[in-house]
N, C-alpha and C positions, 0 to 999 in steps of 0.2 A: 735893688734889682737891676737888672739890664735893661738899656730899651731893646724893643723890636728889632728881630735879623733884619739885615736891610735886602730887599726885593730890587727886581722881581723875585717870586718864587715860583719856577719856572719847570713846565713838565714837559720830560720827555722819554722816549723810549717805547711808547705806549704801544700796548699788546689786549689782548682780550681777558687777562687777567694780571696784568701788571703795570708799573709804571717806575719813570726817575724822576726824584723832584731836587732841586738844586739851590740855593740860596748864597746870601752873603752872612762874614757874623756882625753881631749888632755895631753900630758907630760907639755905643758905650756897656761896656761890661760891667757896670757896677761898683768898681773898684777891686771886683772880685772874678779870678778866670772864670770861663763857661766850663759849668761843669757838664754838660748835657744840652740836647735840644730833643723838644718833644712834638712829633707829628702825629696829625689826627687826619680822619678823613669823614667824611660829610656823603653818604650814598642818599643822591636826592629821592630814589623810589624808598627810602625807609625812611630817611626825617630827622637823622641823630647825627652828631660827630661822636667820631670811635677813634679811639687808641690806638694808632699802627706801631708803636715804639717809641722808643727811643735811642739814639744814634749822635756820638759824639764828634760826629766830621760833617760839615756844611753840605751833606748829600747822605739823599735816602732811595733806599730800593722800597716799591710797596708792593705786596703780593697780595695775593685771596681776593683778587679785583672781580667782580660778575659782570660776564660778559653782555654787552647790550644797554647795561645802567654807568647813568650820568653822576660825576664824582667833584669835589670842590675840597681842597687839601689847608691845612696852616697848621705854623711852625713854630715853638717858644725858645727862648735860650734859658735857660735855667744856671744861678750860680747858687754858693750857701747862701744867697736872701732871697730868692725865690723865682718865679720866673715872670718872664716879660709880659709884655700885652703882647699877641700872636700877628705874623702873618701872614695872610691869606692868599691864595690864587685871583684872579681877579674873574676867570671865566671855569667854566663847567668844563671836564674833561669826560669825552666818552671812552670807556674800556670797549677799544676794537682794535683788531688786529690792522696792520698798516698794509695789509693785504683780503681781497674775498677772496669764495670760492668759484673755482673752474667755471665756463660755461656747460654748454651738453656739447657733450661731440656727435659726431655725423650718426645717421643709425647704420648698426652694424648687418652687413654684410656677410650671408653665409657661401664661404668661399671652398667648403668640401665638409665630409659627413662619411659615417658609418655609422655601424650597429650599436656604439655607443660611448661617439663623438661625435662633435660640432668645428669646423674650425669657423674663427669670427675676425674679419676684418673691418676697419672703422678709421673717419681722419677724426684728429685733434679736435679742440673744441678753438671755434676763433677768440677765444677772451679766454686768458690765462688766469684771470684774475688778480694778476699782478705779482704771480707767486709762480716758480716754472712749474709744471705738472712732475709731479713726483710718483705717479703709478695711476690705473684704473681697476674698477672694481665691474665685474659681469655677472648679473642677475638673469635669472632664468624664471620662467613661467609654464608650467604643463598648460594642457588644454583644457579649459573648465576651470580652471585653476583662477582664485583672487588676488591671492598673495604673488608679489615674487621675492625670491628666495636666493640669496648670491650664491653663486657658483666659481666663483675664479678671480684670483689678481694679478696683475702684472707691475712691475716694479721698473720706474722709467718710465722713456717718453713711446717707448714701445707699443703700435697701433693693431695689433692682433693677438689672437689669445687658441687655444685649443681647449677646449670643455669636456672633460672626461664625465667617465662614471654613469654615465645616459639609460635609460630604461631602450630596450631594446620596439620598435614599432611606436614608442608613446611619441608624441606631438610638442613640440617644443617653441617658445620664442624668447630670444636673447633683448638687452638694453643694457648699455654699458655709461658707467657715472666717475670722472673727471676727478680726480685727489689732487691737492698743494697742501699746502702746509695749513691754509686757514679751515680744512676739511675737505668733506666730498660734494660737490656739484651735483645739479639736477640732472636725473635720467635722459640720455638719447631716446628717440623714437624707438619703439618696439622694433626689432625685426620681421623678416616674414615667416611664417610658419614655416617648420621644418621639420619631420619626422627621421629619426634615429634610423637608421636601416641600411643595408651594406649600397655601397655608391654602383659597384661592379658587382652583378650576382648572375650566377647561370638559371634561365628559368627554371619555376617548379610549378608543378598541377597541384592543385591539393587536392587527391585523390579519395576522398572521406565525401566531397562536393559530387561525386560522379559514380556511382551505385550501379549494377545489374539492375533494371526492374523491368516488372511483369504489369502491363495495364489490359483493358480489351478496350475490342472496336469500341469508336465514338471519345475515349477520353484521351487524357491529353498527359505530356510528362516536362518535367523544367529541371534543367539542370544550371545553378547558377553558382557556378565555380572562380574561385579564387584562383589569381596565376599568377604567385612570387616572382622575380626578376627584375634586374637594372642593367640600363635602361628598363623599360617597359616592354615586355613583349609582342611580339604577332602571335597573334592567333587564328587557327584555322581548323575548323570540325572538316570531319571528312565521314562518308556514312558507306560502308562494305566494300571501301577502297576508291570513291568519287567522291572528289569535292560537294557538300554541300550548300545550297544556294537557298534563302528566303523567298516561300512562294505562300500558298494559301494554307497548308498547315504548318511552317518553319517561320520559324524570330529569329535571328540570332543578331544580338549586341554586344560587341566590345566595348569594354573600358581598359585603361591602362594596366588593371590590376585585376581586373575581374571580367567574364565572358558570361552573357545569358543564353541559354539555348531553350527556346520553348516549342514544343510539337502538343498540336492541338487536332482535334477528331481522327486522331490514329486507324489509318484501316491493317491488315493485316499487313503491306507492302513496307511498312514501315519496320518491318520486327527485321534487327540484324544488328550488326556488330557497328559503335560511333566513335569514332578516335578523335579524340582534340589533341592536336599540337601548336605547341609555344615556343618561340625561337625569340634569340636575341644572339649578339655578339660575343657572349658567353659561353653560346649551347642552345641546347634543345632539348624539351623533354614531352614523352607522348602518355596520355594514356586510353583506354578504350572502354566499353562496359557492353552489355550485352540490351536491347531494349526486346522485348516479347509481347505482342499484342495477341492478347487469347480472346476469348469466346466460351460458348457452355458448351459443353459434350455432346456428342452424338447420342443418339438413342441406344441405349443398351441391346446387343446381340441376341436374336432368340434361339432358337423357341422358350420362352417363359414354361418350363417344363414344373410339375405338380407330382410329389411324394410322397409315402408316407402317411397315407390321408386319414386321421381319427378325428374322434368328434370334439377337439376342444383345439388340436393346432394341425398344419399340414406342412411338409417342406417344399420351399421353390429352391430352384436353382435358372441360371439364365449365364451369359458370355458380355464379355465387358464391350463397352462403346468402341467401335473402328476408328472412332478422333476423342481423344479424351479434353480436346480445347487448348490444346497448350499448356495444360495445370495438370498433375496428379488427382484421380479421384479421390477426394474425400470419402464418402460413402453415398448407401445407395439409399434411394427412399422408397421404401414398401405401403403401396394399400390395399384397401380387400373393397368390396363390393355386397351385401347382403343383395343377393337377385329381388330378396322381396323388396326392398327401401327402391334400391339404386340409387345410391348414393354411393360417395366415393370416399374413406373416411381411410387416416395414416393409421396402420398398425405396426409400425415398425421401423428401423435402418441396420443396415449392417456394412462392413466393412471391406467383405470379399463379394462373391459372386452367389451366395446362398443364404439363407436364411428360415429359420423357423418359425411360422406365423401361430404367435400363440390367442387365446381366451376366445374361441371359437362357439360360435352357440351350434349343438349338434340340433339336425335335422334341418339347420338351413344350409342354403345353396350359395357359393360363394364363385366373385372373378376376383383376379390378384393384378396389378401393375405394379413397375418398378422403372425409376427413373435416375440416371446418373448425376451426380451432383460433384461439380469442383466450388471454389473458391468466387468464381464469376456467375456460379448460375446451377439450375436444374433442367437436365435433356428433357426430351419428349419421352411420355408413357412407351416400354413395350407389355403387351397385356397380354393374358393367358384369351389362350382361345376356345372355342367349345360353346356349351351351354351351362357350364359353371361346374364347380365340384360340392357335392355333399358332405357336408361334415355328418361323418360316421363313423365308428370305431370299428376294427377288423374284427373284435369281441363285444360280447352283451357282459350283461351284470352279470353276478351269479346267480340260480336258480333257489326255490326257495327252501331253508333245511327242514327238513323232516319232526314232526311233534318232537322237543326234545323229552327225555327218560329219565326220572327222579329215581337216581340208584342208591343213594342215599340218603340220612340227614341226622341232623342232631337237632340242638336246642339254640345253635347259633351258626348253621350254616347248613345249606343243601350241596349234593352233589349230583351232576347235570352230565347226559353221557347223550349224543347227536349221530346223524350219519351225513357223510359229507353230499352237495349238494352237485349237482353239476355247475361246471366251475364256469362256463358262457367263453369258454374259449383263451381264457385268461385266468392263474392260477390262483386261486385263494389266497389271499395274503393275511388276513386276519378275519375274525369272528366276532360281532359285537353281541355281548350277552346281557340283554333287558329285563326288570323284573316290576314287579309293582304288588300291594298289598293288595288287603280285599277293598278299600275304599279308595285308591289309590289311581296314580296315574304309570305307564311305562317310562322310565328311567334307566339310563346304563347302570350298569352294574361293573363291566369287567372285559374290557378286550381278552381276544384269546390271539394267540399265532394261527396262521391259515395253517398248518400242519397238524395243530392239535383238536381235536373231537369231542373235548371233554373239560368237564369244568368245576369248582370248587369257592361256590357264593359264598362268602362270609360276610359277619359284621351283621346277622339278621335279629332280630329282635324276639326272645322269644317267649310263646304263645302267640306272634302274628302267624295270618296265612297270608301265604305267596304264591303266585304263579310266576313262569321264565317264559321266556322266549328268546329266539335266535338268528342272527342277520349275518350274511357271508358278504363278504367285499373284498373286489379285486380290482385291476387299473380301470375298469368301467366305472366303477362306482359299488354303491350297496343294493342288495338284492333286496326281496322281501323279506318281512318276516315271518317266521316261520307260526305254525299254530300255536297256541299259549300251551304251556304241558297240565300235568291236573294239579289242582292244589295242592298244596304244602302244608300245614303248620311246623312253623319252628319249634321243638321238642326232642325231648330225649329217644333215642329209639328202642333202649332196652332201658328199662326200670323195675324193680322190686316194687307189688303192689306196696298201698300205704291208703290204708280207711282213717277216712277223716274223724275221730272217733267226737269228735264236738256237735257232730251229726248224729249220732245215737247215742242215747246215756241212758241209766235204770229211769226206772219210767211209772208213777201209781198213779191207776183210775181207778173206776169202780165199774161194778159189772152194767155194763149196755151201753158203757162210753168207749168213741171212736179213739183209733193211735194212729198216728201216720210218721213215718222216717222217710226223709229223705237224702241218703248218704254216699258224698262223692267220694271217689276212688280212682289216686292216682296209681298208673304202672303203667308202661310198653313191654308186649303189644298191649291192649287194652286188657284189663284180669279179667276170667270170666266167675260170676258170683252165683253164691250161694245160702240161704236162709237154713237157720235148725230151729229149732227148740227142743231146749233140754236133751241134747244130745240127741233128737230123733228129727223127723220133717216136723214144718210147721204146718197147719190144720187149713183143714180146706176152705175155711171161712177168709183164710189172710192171704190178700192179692200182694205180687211180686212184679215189677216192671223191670229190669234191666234194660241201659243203656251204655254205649263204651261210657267210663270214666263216671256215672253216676248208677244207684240201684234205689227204687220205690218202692217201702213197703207200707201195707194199708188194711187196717183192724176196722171192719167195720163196726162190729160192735161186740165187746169183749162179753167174755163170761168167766165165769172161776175154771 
């Protein structure tokens, strides 16, 4: 075998994952040339020698070196009898690069801006880290935001950058980090906030901040308006063509971007036209609104005039308020008065200048007020004057109808014939027709039209008896009724007699014993009867009762 290369074995080139190690060949080869040498390498954070190759020229490249760990290398020669005893480095080699990273550079500087750019200027960082700066890297942070998030490189030693792509209004801060070749350096200081937005802008109002509105005396109104522009604008309210000034109902505060205007316990002097104007170097731009301080209505116009007057509703009419408060009426509010209560109670609202007061109790005495209502409030009562109005109807009920007339009937319906009533001033509109049995109570039967006099009960039961009666109703109400007519029974009104013959059949006694029949008989009108015997009269001994629909006959005591 060979001895040992001869040392040193010596490293150089060192990098963060590589190295050059170098040697001499052995003082004795064996007799036999080198066929090879074989390098290992020793990574003191693992604990083992490892196999980097083998390489047949007295120098080795090592690669897949981990950066940051301590390494220890040795070398064999190898011929056909085997190889040496190895050797070694004498000391620990760190894989590092023969350079660090960048320091921080300066914190950057924002040297101009728009709606959606930044430009960033910055110096160098004073420690190059032994490697020349080969580009930087420009991280961005929104507002709120944890992270940041790079945005831009530059290539070279080149100390500014322009930052595209920006959220328009959102809030920005820049830090810019240091490249060489051993990597990127630690962050600069943050910069200062800087929000996206044009650098030159002609002011704007934002007009959506600044509203017509409508308040009443005592309240108050705020207009707290946003006003675009760069620079920053002036601002200056103006109220019906004079400057306005803060005094005991006026606020008004500027800020750069935004103006407050606050007016508190508004009297009427205050309703007119407010202009805020924003100027800058740009331009100018105005806008104005309308502000209206109302109140409740005046009291509605009289005379509270009374129409129409019946016993359940009456009509008012009245003339609208001389000041309706600065607001459109809503509508109006109606009450009544019972003279006997006195009290004061809502019956009502309506929309114009009139109204129908309905559900009136007739016979009492009524007053009315009405009072205007907007949006801010209700006027003062104007009230009907007098000593009140009577609810009455210009007509009575009807009068009561006349015994109705049984001109018909059958076996399941009577027919009813009336004379019309006095109408009370208002026309008959219908007829109500009542009936009831013999143990019964009055129940409808059958409206009639107020034109017709005559009528057709059905649906009766028959063999009952019925009486009718009759009730007129017109816009009063219903009249009396009228007398009940005379009984009824429901039946046929023409029939063929028909003898019950289960009532008389042959008949033997003996002589001195009584016989009696008692034998019903239907027919309309009722039959009129008559006894024989043997073809002749029967004998003056034998009594005969006749009744409609039944006949009694009675033997007091027979003989041959």
């Amino acid at each position: 075998r060979p001895t040992s290369p001869q040392g040193p074995l010596e490293v150089s080139d060192i990098f963060e994952n590589k190295c050059k190690l170098s040697w001499k060949p052995p003082e004795d080869d064996g007799g036999e040339p080198i066929t090879y040498y074989e390098v290992e390498k020793f990574d003191e954070e693992v604990g083992k020698w490892i196999s980097c190759g083998k390489v047949k020229d007295t120098v080795a490249h090592i690669n897949d070196l981990q950066k940051g760990h301590s390494y220890q290398f040795r070398v064999r020669a190898v011929n056909q009898e085997g190889a040496s005893d190895p050797l070694s480095t004498k000391n620990s080699t760190l894989a590092k690069n023969p350079y660090d990273e960048p320091g921080r550079p300066s914190t950057p500087e924002v040297t101009d801006w728009d709606v959606d750019r930044v430009n960033l200027a910055w110096e160098p960082p004073d420690n190059d880290g032994g490697d020349p700066i080969s580009g930087y890297v420009i991280e961005k942070r929104k507002k709120h935001a944890k992270d940041w998030v790079e945005c831009g490189k530059t290539d070279g030693p080149e100390c500014e950058a322009s930052i595209l792509g920006l959220k328009e209004s959102e809030e920005y801060q820049f830090r810019i980090r240091a490249v060489n070749k051993a990597g990127m350096g630690e962050p600069s200081d943050s910069s200062r906030r800087v929000i996206a937005k044009p650098r030159n802008l002609k002011p704007h109002i934002h007009r959506e901040s600044m509203r017509t509105v409508i308040i009443k005396v005592g309240q108050g109104v705020e207009f707290d308006v946003p006003v675009n522009g760069e620079p920053p604008p002036e601002k200056v309210w103006i109220f019906n063509d004079k400057p306005i000034e803060s005094d005991g109902h006026i606020t008004i505060t500027n800020e750069d971007y935004r103006t407050l205007y606050i007016l508190k316990n508004a009297t009427r002097k205050h309703t007119g036209k407010y202009t805020l104007t924003a100027s800058n170097v740009n331009g100018t731009d105005k806008h104005a609104v309308e502000v209206t301080v109302i109140g409740r209505p005046s009291t509605p116009e009289g005379p509270l005039e009374v129409s129409d007057i019946h016993a359940d509703h009456m009509n008012l009419e009245w003339k609208p308020p001389e000041d309706d408060g600065g607001l459109p009426i809503d509508h109006y509010e109606i009450e009544k008065m019972d003279m006997s209560t006195g009290r004061w109670v809502p019956c009502g609202r309506s929309q114009d200048c009139k109204s129908t007061v309905q559900n009136l109790q007739e016979g009492k005495t009524y007053q009315f007020r009405v009072r205007a209502v907007n949006k801010e409030g209700e006027s003062d009562p104007l009230a009907t004057e007098g000593d009140g109005f009577l609810a009455k109807n210009p007509y009575d009920v009807p009068g009561k109808v006349n015994k109705p007339e049984i001109v018909d009937w059958d076996k399941d319906h009577v027919d009813l014939q009336w004379k019309s009533p006095d109408d009370g001033g208002s026309p008959v509109e219908e007829y109500v027709v009542e009936m009831k049995d013999e143990h019964g109570k009055w129940i409808e039967a059958m409206r009639i039209p107020g034109s017709e006099t005559s009528a057709r009960v059905g649906n009766l039961k028959e063999g009952e008896e019925y009486q009718f009666r009759i009730i007129a109703k017109n816009k009063a109400g219903y009249g009396e009724p009228s007398n009940p007519s005379d009984h009824v029974i429901a039946k046929p009104r023409n029939l063929a007699p028909h003898i019950h013959r289960e009532d008389v059949e042959d008949t033997t006694i003996k002589v001195g014993q009584p016989l009696r029949f008692t034998v019903h008989i239907d027919g309309e009108p009722p039959p009129k009867v008559t006894w024989s015997c043997n073809g002749g009269s029967v004998d003056s001994n034998i009594a005969i009762e006749n009744e409609d629909y039944i006949t009694k006959f009675t033997l007091t005591k027979a003989s041959r």
